[in-house]
N, C-alpha and C positions, 0 to 999 in steps of 0.2 A: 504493500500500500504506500503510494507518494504523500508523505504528510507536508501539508503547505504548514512553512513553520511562520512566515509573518500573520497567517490565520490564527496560528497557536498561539501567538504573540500577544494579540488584539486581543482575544477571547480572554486568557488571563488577568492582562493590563483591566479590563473592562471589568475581570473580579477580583481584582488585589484587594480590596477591601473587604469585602464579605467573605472572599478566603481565610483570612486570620479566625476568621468568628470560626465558618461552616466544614472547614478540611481538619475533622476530629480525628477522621482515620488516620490520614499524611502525622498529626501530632503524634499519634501513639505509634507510628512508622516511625518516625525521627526519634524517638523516646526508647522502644526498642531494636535500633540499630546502634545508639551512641553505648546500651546496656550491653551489644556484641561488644562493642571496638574496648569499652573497660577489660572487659573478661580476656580480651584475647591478646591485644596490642602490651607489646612490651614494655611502652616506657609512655609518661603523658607530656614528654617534654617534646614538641616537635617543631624542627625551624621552620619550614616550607608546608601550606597546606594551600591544596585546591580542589573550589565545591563547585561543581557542575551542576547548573540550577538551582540557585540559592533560593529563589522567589522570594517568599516573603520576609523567609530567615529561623524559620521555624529547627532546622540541623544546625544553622549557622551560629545561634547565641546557643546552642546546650554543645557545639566544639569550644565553642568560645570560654563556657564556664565548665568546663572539666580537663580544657586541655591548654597547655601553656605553649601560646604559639607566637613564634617571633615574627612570619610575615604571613600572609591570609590574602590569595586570590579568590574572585569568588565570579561567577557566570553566570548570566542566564540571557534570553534573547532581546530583554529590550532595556531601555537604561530607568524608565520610572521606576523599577526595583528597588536602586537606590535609596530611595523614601523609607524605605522600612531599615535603615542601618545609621548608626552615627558614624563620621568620618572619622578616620583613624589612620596616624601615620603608616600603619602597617598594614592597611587595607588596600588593595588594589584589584582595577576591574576588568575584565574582558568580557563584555560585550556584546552577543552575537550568535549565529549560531554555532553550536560546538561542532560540529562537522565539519567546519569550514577555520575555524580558529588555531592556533597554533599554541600550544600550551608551554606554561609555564615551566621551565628546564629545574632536574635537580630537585624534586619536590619528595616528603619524608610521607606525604597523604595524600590521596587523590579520593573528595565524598561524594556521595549523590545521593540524594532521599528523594526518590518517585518522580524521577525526572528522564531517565533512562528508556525508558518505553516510549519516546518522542523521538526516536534517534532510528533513521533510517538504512545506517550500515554501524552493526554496534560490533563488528570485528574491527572494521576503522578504529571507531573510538577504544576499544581493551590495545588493541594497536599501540595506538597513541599514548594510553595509560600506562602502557608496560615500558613504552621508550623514555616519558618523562619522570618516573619513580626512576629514584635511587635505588642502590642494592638494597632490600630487605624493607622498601617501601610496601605503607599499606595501602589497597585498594580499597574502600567498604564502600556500600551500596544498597541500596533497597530499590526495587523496578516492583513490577506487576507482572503476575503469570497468567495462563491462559483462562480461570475461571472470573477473574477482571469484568466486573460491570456485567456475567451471563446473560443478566435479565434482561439488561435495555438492549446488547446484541441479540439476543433471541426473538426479542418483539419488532424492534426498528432495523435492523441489519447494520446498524449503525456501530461503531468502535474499531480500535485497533488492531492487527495481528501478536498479540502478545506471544511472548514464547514461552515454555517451559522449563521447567528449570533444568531438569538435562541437557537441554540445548545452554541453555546459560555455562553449562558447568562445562561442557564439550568448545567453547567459543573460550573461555576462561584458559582449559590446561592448553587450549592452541597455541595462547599468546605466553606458554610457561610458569603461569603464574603458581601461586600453592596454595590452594582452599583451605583454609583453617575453618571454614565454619560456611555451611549450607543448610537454606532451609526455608520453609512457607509455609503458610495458613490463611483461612480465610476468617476474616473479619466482615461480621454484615451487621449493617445497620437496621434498622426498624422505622415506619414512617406508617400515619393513620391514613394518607391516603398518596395515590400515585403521583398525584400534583405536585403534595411534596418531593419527592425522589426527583423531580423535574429541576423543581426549585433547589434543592441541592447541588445538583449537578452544574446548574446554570452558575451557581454561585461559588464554584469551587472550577470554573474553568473546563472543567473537565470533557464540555462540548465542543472542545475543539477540532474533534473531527466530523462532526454533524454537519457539513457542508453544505450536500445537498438538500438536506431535511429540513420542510418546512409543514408544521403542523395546521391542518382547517381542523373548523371545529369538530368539525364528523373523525378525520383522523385520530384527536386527541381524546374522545370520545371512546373510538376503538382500544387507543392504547391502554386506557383506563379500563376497560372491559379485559381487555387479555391480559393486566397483571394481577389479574387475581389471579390463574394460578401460580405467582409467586407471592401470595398472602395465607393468616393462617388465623382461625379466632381464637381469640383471649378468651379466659375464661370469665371475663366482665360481659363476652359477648360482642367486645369489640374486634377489629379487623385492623394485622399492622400488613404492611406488604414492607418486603426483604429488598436489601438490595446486596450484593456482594462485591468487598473485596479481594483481591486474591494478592499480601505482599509476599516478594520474592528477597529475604536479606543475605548478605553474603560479603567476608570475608576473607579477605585473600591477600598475599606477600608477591610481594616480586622477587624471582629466585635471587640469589647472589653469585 
Protein backbone atom coordinates (compact mmCIF):
# COMPACT_ATOMS: atom_id res chain seq x y z
CA UNK A 1 0.00 0.00 0.00
CA UNK A 2 1.45 3.74 -1.07
CA UNK A 3 0.94 5.68 2.12
CA UNK A 4 0.61 9.54 1.14
CA UNK A 5 2.62 10.71 4.03
CA UNK A 6 1.81 14.65 3.64
CA UNK A 7 -1.81 13.10 4.10
CA UNK A 8 -0.49 11.48 7.27
CA UNK A 9 0.85 14.80 8.03
CA UNK A 10 -2.36 16.81 7.94
CA UNK A 11 -4.57 14.27 9.43
CA UNK A 12 -2.37 14.23 12.67
CA UNK A 13 -1.29 18.09 12.72
CA UNK A 14 -5.21 18.54 12.51
CA UNK A 15 -5.32 16.01 15.82
CA UNK A 16 -2.26 17.11 17.81
CA UNK A 17 -4.51 18.38 20.38
CA UNK A 18 -7.12 15.95 21.05
CA UNK A 19 -4.24 13.32 20.63
CA UNK A 20 -2.76 14.12 24.06
CA UNK A 21 -6.31 13.77 25.73
CA UNK A 22 -7.74 10.53 23.23
CA UNK A 23 -4.31 8.19 22.26
CA UNK A 24 -4.74 6.06 25.95
CA UNK A 25 -3.45 3.05 24.06
CA UNK A 26 -0.14 4.98 22.29
CA UNK A 27 0.23 6.18 26.40
CA UNK A 28 0.40 2.79 27.97
CA UNK A 29 2.46 1.63 24.54
CA UNK A 30 5.20 4.37 25.55
CA UNK A 31 4.61 3.25 29.20
CA UNK A 32 5.33 -0.37 28.44
CA UNK A 33 8.14 -0.02 26.12
CA UNK A 34 10.24 2.57 28.39
CA UNK A 35 9.27 -0.74 31.32
CA UNK A 36 11.29 -3.14 28.28
CA UNK A 37 14.35 -0.66 27.77
CA UNK A 38 14.73 -0.52 32.07
CA UNK A 39 14.71 -4.34 32.31
CA UNK A 40 16.96 -4.90 29.46
CA UNK A 41 19.37 -1.92 28.43
CA UNK A 42 22.51 -1.98 30.37
CA UNK A 43 23.36 1.38 31.43
CA UNK A 44 20.71 4.63 31.66
CA UNK A 45 23.45 6.92 30.83
CA UNK A 46 23.24 7.56 27.03
CA UNK A 47 25.12 10.20 25.00
CA UNK A 48 23.29 10.12 21.49
CA UNK A 49 19.58 9.32 21.27
CA UNK A 50 17.17 9.36 18.25
CA UNK A 51 13.13 9.09 18.21
CA UNK A 52 11.47 8.53 15.13
CA UNK A 53 8.08 10.11 15.56
CA UNK A 54 8.05 11.86 18.58
CA UNK A 55 4.49 13.42 17.86
CA UNK A 56 3.23 14.63 20.75
CA UNK A 57 6.02 13.52 23.04
CA UNK A 58 4.35 11.07 24.92
CA UNK A 59 8.10 8.25 24.75
CA UNK A 60 9.90 11.59 24.43
CA UNK A 61 9.42 13.10 28.35
CA UNK A 62 9.32 9.27 30.04
CA UNK A 63 13.26 8.82 27.88
CA UNK A 64 13.76 12.03 29.13
CA UNK A 65 12.94 11.38 32.92
CA UNK A 66 14.45 7.85 33.37
CA UNK A 67 17.32 8.21 31.01
CA UNK A 68 20.31 10.70 31.23
CA UNK A 69 20.86 11.89 27.90
CA UNK A 70 23.58 14.22 26.69
CA UNK A 71 22.14 15.04 23.08
CA UNK A 72 18.32 14.14 21.88
CA UNK A 73 17.37 14.10 18.08
CA UNK A 74 13.82 13.71 17.69
CA UNK A 75 11.54 13.31 14.14
CA UNK A 76 8.47 13.36 12.95
CA UNK A 77 6.94 14.64 9.49
CA UNK A 78 5.80 18.13 10.12
CA UNK A 79 7.50 20.98 12.33
CA UNK A 80 4.06 22.11 14.46
CA UNK A 81 5.34 19.12 16.65
CA UNK A 82 7.57 21.30 18.02
CA UNK A 83 4.77 22.89 20.29
CA UNK A 84 4.53 20.12 22.54
CA UNK A 85 8.59 20.34 23.68
CA UNK A 86 10.52 23.13 25.51
CA UNK A 87 13.74 24.13 23.60
CA UNK A 88 16.64 22.78 24.99
CA UNK A 89 20.32 23.06 24.02
CA UNK A 90 20.52 19.60 23.56
CA UNK A 91 17.44 19.09 21.47
CA UNK A 92 17.74 18.86 17.86
CA UNK A 93 15.23 18.21 14.93
CA UNK A 94 14.92 16.43 11.70
CA UNK A 95 12.11 17.20 10.18
CA UNK A 96 10.52 15.10 7.41
CA UNK A 97 9.95 12.09 6.21
CA UNK A 98 12.02 9.37 7.63
CA UNK A 99 12.47 7.45 4.59
CA UNK A 100 13.84 10.09 2.92
CA UNK A 101 16.06 11.79 5.99
CA UNK A 102 19.49 10.99 6.66
CA UNK A 103 20.19 10.02 10.37
CA UNK A 104 21.97 11.02 12.94
CA UNK A 105 25.60 9.27 12.96
CA UNK A 106 27.10 7.52 16.07
CA UNK A 107 23.87 7.29 18.03
CA UNK A 108 23.86 4.96 21.66
CA UNK A 109 19.54 4.62 20.99
CA UNK A 110 17.40 4.78 18.09
CA UNK A 111 13.20 4.89 19.74
CA UNK A 112 9.87 4.61 18.14
CA UNK A 113 6.49 4.22 19.82
CA UNK A 114 3.67 3.43 17.09
CA UNK A 115 5.20 5.29 14.45
CA UNK A 116 6.75 2.51 12.42
CA UNK A 117 3.70 1.03 10.77
CA UNK A 118 3.66 4.41 8.41
CA UNK A 119 6.87 3.59 6.95
CA UNK A 120 6.79 2.11 3.51
CA UNK A 121 10.13 0.09 3.16
CA UNK A 122 10.99 -0.68 6.86
CA UNK A 123 14.03 -2.82 5.64
CA UNK A 124 15.21 0.70 4.43
CA UNK A 125 14.70 2.08 7.61
CA UNK A 126 16.30 -1.38 10.33
CA UNK A 127 18.99 -0.53 7.38
CA UNK A 128 19.56 2.78 8.33
CA UNK A 129 19.03 1.96 12.08
CA UNK A 130 21.71 -0.62 12.16
CA UNK A 131 24.37 1.75 10.12
CA UNK A 132 23.63 4.72 12.53
CA UNK A 133 23.84 2.79 16.11
CA UNK A 134 27.12 2.29 17.42
CA UNK A 135 28.41 -1.06 18.52
CA UNK A 136 26.20 -2.42 21.05
CA UNK A 137 23.59 0.31 20.36
CA UNK A 138 19.96 -0.02 21.30
CA UNK A 139 17.14 -0.32 18.88
CA UNK A 140 13.50 -0.37 20.90
CA UNK A 141 10.40 0.02 19.32
CA UNK A 142 6.72 -0.53 19.58
CA UNK A 143 4.79 -0.77 15.71
CA UNK A 144 1.39 -2.53 15.26
CA UNK A 145 0.68 -6.09 14.08
CA UNK A 146 -1.70 -7.58 11.96
CA UNK A 147 -4.86 -7.66 14.34
CA UNK A 148 -4.49 -3.57 14.33
CA UNK A 149 -7.87 -1.73 14.16
CA UNK A 150 -9.67 -5.62 12.64
CA UNK A 151 -12.99 -4.13 13.09
CA UNK A 152 -12.83 -0.91 11.07
CA UNK A 153 -10.75 -3.12 8.25
CA UNK A 154 -13.21 -5.68 8.28
CA UNK A 155 -16.30 -3.25 7.97
CA UNK A 156 -14.70 -0.38 5.74
CA UNK A 157 -11.62 -2.15 3.96
CA UNK A 158 -10.06 0.72 5.19
CA UNK A 159 -6.38 0.41 7.14
CA UNK A 160 -2.87 -0.57 6.69
CA UNK A 161 -0.95 -3.65 5.72
CA UNK A 162 0.50 -4.37 9.20
CA UNK A 163 2.89 -7.10 9.48
CA UNK A 164 3.50 -9.73 11.84
CA UNK A 165 5.67 -10.19 14.18
CA UNK A 166 7.64 -12.92 12.52
CA UNK A 167 8.06 -10.95 9.62
CA UNK A 168 9.39 -8.18 12.01
CA UNK A 169 11.80 -10.53 13.77
CA UNK A 170 12.92 -12.02 10.20
CA UNK A 171 13.50 -8.06 8.79
CA UNK A 172 15.39 -7.52 12.27
CA UNK A 173 18.09 -10.60 12.26
CA UNK A 174 18.56 -9.50 8.36
CA UNK A 175 19.86 -6.37 9.24
CA UNK A 176 22.13 -8.47 12.26
CA UNK A 177 20.66 -7.18 14.98
CA UNK A 178 20.19 -9.31 18.46
CA UNK A 179 16.58 -9.49 19.86
CA UNK A 180 16.65 -9.23 23.49
CA UNK A 181 13.06 -9.09 23.84
CA UNK A 182 9.92 -9.94 21.41
CA UNK A 183 6.51 -9.70 21.93
CA UNK A 184 2.47 -8.48 21.47
CA UNK A 185 -0.97 -8.21 22.79
CA UNK A 186 -3.91 -6.96 22.19
CA UNK A 187 -5.36 -4.15 23.82
CA UNK A 188 -9.10 -3.07 23.16
CA UNK A 189 -10.91 -0.47 24.11
CA UNK A 190 -14.72 -0.26 24.81
CA UNK A 191 -17.18 2.58 23.55
CA UNK A 192 -21.36 2.74 24.03
CA UNK A 193 -21.77 3.33 20.64
CA UNK A 194 -19.97 3.01 17.03
CA UNK A 195 -19.93 6.86 16.61
CA UNK A 196 -17.64 6.90 19.27
CA UNK A 197 -14.95 4.53 17.90
CA UNK A 198 -15.27 7.04 14.98
CA UNK A 199 -14.64 9.85 17.07
CA UNK A 200 -11.73 8.32 18.58
CA UNK A 201 -10.12 7.44 15.63
CA UNK A 202 -10.73 10.94 14.08
CA UNK A 203 -9.14 12.30 17.18
CA UNK A 204 -6.12 10.39 17.48
CA UNK A 205 -5.11 10.64 13.61
CA UNK A 206 -5.20 7.45 13.08
CA UNK A 207 -7.52 8.19 9.65
CA UNK A 208 -4.86 8.69 7.97
CA UNK A 209 -5.38 6.27 5.51
CA UNK A 210 -9.03 6.63 4.85
CA UNK A 211 -8.46 8.50 1.71
CA UNK A 212 -10.88 7.49 -0.34
CA UNK A 213 -13.62 7.03 2.27
CA UNK A 214 -16.35 9.23 2.56
CA UNK A 215 -19.35 8.56 4.61
CA UNK A 216 -23.51 9.41 3.57
CA UNK A 217 -25.62 9.08 5.94
CA UNK A 218 -27.00 5.67 4.68
CA UNK A 219 -23.20 4.54 4.78
CA UNK A 220 -22.68 5.55 8.35
CA UNK A 221 -25.81 4.02 9.19
CA UNK A 222 -24.61 0.68 7.68
CA UNK A 223 -21.44 0.88 9.48
CA UNK A 224 -23.24 1.36 12.66
CA UNK A 225 -25.42 -1.76 11.95
CA UNK A 226 -22.49 -4.07 11.20
CA UNK A 227 -20.52 -3.21 14.35
CA UNK A 228 -22.56 -4.85 16.21
CA UNK A 229 -21.10 -7.94 15.60
CA UNK A 230 -18.07 -6.58 17.28
CA UNK A 231 -20.31 -5.60 20.55
CA UNK A 232 -21.25 -7.41 23.41
CA UNK A 233 -24.10 -6.79 26.55
CA UNK A 234 -23.28 -5.64 29.91
CA UNK A 235 -24.92 -7.05 32.33
CA UNK A 236 -26.75 -3.43 33.01
CA UNK A 237 -28.13 -4.54 29.75
CA UNK A 238 -26.11 -2.03 28.08
CA UNK A 239 -24.14 -2.56 24.70
CA UNK A 240 -20.12 -1.46 24.42
CA UNK A 241 -18.72 -2.25 20.90
CA UNK A 242 -14.71 -3.21 20.99
CA UNK A 243 -12.21 -1.96 19.07
CA UNK A 244 -8.73 -3.50 18.99
CA UNK A 245 -5.21 -2.96 19.32
CA UNK A 246 -2.70 -5.11 18.39
CA UNK A 247 1.19 -3.52 19.90
CA UNK A 248 4.14 -5.09 18.58
CA UNK A 249 7.38 -4.08 21.30
CA UNK A 250 10.64 -5.01 20.75
CA UNK A 251 14.18 -4.95 21.70
CA UNK A 252 17.11 -5.26 20.16
CA UNK A 253 21.30 -4.54 20.01
CA UNK A 254 23.36 -3.89 17.36
CA UNK A 255 25.84 -6.62 17.13
CA UNK A 256 29.50 -5.56 17.84
Amino acid sequence: MNIDKSQVAQRFEKAAQSYVEHAVVQKKICQNLIGLMQEHLSKNRLDRIFEIGCGSGNLTHLLLQHFAIKQLFLNDLYPQVQQHFQVKENLQWRIGDIEQLDFPPALDLIASSSALQWICDLDAIFKKCSDALMNDGYFCFSTFGQQNLKEIKALTGQGLNYLSIECVQEKLTQQDFEILHLSENIETLTFHHPKEVLQHLKATGVTATASQHRWSKQSLQQFYQDYLQFSELEQNGQRHYQLSYHPIYCIARSKS
